[in-house]
C-alpha positions as CSV (number, residue, x, y, z in Angstrom):
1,X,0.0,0.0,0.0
2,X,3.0,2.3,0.8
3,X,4.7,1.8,-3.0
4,X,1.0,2.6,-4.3
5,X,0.8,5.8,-2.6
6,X,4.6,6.7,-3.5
7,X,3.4,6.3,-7.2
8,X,0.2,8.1,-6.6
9,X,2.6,11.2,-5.3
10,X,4.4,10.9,-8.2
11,X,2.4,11.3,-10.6
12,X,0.3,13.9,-9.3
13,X,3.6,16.2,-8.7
14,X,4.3,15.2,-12.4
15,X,0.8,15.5,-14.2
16,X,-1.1,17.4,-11.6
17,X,-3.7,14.5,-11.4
18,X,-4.1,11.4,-10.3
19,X,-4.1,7.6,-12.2
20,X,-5.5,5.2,-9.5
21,X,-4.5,1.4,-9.6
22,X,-8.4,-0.3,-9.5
23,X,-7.5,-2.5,-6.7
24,X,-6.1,-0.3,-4.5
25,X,-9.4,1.8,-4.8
26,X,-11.6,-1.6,-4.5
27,X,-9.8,-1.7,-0.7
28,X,-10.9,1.2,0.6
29,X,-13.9,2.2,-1.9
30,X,-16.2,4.0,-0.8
31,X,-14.9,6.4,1.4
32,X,-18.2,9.3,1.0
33,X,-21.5,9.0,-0.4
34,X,-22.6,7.4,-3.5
35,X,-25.1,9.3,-5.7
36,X,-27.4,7.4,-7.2
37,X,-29.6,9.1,-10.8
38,X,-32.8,8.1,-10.6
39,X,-34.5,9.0,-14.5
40,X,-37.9,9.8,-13.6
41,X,-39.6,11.3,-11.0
42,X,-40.4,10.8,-7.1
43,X,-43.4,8.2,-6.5
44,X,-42.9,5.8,-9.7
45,X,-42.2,2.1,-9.6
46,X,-38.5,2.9,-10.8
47,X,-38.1,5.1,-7.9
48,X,-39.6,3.2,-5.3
49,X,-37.7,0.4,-6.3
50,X,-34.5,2.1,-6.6
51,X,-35.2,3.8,-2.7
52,X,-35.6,0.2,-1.3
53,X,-32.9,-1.4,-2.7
54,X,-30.0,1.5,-2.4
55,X,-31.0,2.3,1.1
56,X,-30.0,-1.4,2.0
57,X,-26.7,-1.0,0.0
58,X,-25.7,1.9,1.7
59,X,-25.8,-0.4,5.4
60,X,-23.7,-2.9,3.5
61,X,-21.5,-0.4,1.8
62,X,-21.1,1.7,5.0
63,X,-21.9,4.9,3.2
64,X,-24.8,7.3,2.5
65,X,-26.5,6.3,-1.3
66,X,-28.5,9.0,-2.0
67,X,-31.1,8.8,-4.4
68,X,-32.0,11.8,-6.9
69,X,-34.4,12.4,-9.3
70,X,-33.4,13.6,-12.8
71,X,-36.8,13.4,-14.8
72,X,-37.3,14.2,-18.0
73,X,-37.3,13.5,-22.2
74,X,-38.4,10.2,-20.8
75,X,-35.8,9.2,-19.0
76,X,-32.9,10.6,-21.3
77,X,-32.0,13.7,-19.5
78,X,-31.2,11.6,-16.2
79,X,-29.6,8.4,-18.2
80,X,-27.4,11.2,-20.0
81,X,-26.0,12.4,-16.4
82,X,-25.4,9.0,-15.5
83,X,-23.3,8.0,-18.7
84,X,-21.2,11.0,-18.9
85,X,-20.7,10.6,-15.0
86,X,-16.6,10.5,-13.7
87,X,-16.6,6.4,-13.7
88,X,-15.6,6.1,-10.2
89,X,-17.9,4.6,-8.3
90,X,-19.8,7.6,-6.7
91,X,-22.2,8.4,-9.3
92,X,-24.3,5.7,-10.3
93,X,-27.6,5.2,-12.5
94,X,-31.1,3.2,-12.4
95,X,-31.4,1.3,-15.5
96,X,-35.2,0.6,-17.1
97,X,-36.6,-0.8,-20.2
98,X,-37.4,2.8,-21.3
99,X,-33.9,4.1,-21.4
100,X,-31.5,1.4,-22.6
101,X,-33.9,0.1,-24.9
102,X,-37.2,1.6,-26.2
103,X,-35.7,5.2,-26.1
104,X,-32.3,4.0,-28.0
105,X,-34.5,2.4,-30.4
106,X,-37.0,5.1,-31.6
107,X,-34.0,8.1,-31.4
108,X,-31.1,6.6,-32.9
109,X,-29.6,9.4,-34.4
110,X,-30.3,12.2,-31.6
111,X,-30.1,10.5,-28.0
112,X,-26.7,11.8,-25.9
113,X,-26.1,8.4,-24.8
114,X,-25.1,5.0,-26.1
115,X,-26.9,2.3,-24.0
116,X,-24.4,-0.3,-24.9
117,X,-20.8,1.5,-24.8
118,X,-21.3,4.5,-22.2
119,X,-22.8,2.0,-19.8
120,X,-20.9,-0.8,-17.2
121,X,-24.1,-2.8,-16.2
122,X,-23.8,-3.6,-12.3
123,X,-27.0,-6.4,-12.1
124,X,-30.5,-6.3,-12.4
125,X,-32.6,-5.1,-9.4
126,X,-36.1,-6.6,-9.8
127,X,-38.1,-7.6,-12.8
128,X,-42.0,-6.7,-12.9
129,X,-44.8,-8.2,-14.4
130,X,-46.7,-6.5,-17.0
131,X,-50.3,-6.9,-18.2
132,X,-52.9,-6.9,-20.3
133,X,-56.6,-5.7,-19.9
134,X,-59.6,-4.5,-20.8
135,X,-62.5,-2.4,-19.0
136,X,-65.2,-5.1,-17.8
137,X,-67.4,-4.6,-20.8
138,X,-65.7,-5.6,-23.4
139,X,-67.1,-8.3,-24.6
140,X,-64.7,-11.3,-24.3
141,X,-64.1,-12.9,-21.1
142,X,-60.7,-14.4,-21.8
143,X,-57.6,-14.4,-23.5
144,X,-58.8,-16.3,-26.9
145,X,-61.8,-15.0,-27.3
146,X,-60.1,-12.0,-26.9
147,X,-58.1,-12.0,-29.7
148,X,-60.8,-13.8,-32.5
149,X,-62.9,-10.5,-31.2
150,X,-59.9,-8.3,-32.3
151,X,-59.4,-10.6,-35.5
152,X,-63.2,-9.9,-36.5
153,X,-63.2,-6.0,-35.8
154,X,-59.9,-4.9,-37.3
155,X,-59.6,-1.2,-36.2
156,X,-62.3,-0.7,-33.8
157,X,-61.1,-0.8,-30.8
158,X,-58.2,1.3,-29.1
159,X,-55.6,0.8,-26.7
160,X,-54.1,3.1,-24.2
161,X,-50.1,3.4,-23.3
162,X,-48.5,5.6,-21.0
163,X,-47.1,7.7,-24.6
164,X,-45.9,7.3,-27.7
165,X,-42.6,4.9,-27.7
166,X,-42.9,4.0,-24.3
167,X,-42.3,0.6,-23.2
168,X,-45.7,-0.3,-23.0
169,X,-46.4,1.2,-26.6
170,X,-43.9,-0.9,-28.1
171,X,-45.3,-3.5,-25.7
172,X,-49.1,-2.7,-27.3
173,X,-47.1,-2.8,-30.7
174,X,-45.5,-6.2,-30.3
175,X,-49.1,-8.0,-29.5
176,X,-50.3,-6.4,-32.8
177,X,-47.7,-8.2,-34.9
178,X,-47.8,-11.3,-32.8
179,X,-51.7,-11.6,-32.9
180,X,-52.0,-10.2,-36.6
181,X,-54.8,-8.1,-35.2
182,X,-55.1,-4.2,-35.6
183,X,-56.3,-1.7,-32.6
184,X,-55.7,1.6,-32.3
185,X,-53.0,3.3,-30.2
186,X,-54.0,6.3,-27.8
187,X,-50.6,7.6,-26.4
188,X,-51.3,9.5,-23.0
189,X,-49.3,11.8,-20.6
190,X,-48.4,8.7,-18.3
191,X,-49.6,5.6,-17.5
192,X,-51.8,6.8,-14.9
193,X,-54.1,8.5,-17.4
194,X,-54.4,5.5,-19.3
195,X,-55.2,3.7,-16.3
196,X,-57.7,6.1,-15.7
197,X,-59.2,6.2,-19.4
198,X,-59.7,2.3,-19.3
199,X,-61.3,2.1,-16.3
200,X,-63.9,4.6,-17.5
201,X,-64.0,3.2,-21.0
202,X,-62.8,5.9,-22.9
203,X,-60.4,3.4,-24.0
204,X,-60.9,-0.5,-24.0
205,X,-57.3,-1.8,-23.9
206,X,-54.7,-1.2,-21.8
207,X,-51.5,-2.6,-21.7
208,X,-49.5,-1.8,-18.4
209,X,-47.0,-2.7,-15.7
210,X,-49.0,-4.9,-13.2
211,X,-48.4,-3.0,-10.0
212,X,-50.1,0.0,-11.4
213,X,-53.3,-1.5,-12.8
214,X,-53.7,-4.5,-9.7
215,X,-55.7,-2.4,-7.4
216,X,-58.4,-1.9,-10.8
217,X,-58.4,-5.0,-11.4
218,X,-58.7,-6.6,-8.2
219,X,-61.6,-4.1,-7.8
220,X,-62.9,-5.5,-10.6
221,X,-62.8,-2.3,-12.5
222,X,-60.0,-3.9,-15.3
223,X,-60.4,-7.1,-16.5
224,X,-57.0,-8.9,-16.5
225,X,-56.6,-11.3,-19.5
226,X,-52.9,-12.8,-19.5
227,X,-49.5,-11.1,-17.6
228,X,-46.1,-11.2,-18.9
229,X,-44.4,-12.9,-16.1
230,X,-42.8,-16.4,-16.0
231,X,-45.3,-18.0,-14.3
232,X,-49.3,-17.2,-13.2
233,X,-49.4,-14.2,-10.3
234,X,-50.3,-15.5,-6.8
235,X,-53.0,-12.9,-6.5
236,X,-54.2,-13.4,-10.2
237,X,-54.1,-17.1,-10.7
238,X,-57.3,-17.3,-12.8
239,X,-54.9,-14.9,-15.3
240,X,-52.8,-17.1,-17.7
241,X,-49.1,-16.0,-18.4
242,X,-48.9,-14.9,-22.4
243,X,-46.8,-18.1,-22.6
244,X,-49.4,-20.2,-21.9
245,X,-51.7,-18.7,-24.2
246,X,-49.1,-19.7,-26.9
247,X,-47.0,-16.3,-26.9
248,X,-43.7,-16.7,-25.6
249,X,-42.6,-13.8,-27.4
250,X,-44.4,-11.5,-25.5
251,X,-43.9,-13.0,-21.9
252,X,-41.5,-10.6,-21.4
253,X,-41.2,-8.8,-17.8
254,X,-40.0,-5.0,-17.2
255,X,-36.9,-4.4,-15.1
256,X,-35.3,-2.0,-13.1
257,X,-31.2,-2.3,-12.8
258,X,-27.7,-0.4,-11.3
259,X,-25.5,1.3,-14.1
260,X,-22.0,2.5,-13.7
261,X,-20.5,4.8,-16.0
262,X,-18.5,2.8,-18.9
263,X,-14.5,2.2,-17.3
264,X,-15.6,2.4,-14.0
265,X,-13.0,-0.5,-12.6
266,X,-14.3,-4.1,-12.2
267,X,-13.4,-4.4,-8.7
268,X,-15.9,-1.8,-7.9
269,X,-18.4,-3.2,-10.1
270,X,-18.2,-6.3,-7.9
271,X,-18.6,-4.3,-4.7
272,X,-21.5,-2.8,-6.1
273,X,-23.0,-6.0,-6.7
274,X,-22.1,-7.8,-3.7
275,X,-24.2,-5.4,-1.7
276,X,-27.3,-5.3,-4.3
277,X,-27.1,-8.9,-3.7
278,X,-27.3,-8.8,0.3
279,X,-29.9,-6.2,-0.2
280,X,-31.9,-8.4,-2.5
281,X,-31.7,-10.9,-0.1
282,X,-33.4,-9.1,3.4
283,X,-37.1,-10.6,4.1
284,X,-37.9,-6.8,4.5
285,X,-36.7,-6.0,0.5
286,X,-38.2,-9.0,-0.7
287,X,-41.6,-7.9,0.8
288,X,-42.0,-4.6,-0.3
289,X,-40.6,-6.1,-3.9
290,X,-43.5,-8.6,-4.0
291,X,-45.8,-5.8,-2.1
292,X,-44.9,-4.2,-5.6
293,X,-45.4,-6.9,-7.6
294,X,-41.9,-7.2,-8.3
295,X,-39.3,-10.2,-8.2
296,X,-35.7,-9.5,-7.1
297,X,-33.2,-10.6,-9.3
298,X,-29.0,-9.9,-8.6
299,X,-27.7,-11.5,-11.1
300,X,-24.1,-11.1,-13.0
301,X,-23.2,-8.1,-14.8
302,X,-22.8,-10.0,-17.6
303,X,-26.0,-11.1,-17.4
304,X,-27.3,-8.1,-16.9
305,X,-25.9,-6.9,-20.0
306,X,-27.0,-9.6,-22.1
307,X,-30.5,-8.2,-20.6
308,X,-29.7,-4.9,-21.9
309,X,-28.6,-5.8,-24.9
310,X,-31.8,-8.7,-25.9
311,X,-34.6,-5.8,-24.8
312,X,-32.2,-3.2,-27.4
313,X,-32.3,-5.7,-30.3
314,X,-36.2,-6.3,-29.7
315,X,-36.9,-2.9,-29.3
316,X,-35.5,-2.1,-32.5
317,X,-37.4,-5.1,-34.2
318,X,-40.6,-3.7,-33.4
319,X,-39.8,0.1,-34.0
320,X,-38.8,-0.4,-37.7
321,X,-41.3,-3.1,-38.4
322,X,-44.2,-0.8,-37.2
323,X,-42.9,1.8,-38.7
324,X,-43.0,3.9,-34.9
325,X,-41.5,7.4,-34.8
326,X,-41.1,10.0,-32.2
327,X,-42.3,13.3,-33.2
């Protein structure tokens, strides 16, 4: 340790900054609080989320992670600040669907970030479920007869997202070419307006992440008809997953992950993970996750990449095969 701060000295007397050898900062990393970017604002399932999990690191890491909102563009203003972030270990980014994927994939010649390159992917957080339904009187009661009601009415009826190339438009967008049926899309300010619209039948579709539309449908004000989710939801078990109904292709969760800046050294990236890991693994975090409808995950950073990476290239499938653009 005594050589490594000899050559520290050095240099900075010759260069006026300083190079630091990555495992000498893995031994003492951190040593002040870790600022975590947050895309969206306060109250949101990525924030909650990110709140829960961080304030667990932060008992593991032994240092303050403070959580701070940067909303805006749809997430790009905040994912920006995370990618051009010094990549040292002390500012840090949530990662969602929405920025490393759907937004990459309807501005690819304007967004000021890469989501592959600029990016050191820590691990996933949690994955969330999402879901379709329609307002109660619509006029099928399940999943196929659903669809063969879509199949005989091309056009009349309409969906609602929470806006144009948001996840769950490009979600609405990908049941459309795997069902070969046509409905209309009405983008809206948020999901919660869509929520809203569906429930009073302003709209008669809805495709949405499950912890915002449970309370309507346990209500029985939305009429769940299959979930995105590896397996049937405990409080929804009459709901079939869209893999059982024969779509595998769109059984495909949301998630909610850790980003370091691209270069940020690997023994902090394993530091990092090692506490999400404990985090994800308190009764207390796990309860508020499922509370949420949400499933901790922790897995590898590769893994997490390859995450990234899969939801990018399927993003971009369905943008230039509908044609999608963002005005």
């Amino acid at each position: 340790m005594k050589k490594i701060q000899v050559l520290v000295a050095a240099l900075t007397a010759l260069t006026g900054s300083v190079t630091v050898v990555p495992a000498a900062v893995a031994q003492t990393y951190p040593t002040r609080a870790i600022r975590v970017i947050v895309p969206f604002a306060p109250g949101g399932s990525t924030d909650i989320i990110a709140r829960l999990v961080t304030q667990r690191m932060s008992q593991e890491l032994g240092q303050p992670v403070v959580v701070e909102n940067k909303a805006g563009a749809g997430g790009a203003i905040g994912a920006a600040e995370g990618a051009r972030a010094a990549p040292d270990g002390y500012t840090l980014s949530v990662a969602t669907v929405s920025t490393m994927a759907v937004l990459p994939a309807c501005r690819p010649k304007d967004l000021p970030y890469n989501p592959i390159k600029d990016f050191a992917p820590v691990t996933n957080f949690a994955n969330t479920a999402n879901v379709i339904s329609v307002n109660p009187k619509f006029p099928a009661k399940d999943f196929k007869g659903f669809v063969e009601e879509l199949k005989k009415n091309p056009g009349k009826y309409s969906y609602g997202s929470s806006g144009t190339c948001s996840v769950l438009h490009l979600f609405g967008e990908a049941f459309k070419m795997a069902t070969g049926t046509d409905i209309v899309h009405v983008p809206y300010k948020g999901a919660g307006p869509a929520l809203a619209d569906a429930v009073g039948g302003q709209v008669e579709i809805l495709f949405d992440n499950l912890p915002s539309s449970m309370n309507q449908i346990q209500a029985g004000k939305l009429r769940a008809l299959a979930v995105a989710w590896p397996k049937r939801i405990d409080n929804l078990k009459d709901v079939p997953t869209l893999a059982e109904v024969g779509y595998p292709q769109l059984n495909q969760p949301v998630w909610y992950g850790l980003l370091a800046p691209a270069g940020t050294p690997k023994e902090i990236i394993t530091k990092l993970r090692d506490a999400v890991v404990v985090a994800l693994k308190d009764p207390n975090v796990v309860k508020i996750l499922e509370e949420q409808g949400s499933l901790a995950s922790g897995n590898t950073p590769e893994e997490f990449a390859a995450e990234i990476k899969a939801q990018y290239d399927w993003a971009k499938d369905v943008v230039v095969k509908q044609k999608i653009e963002l005005n």
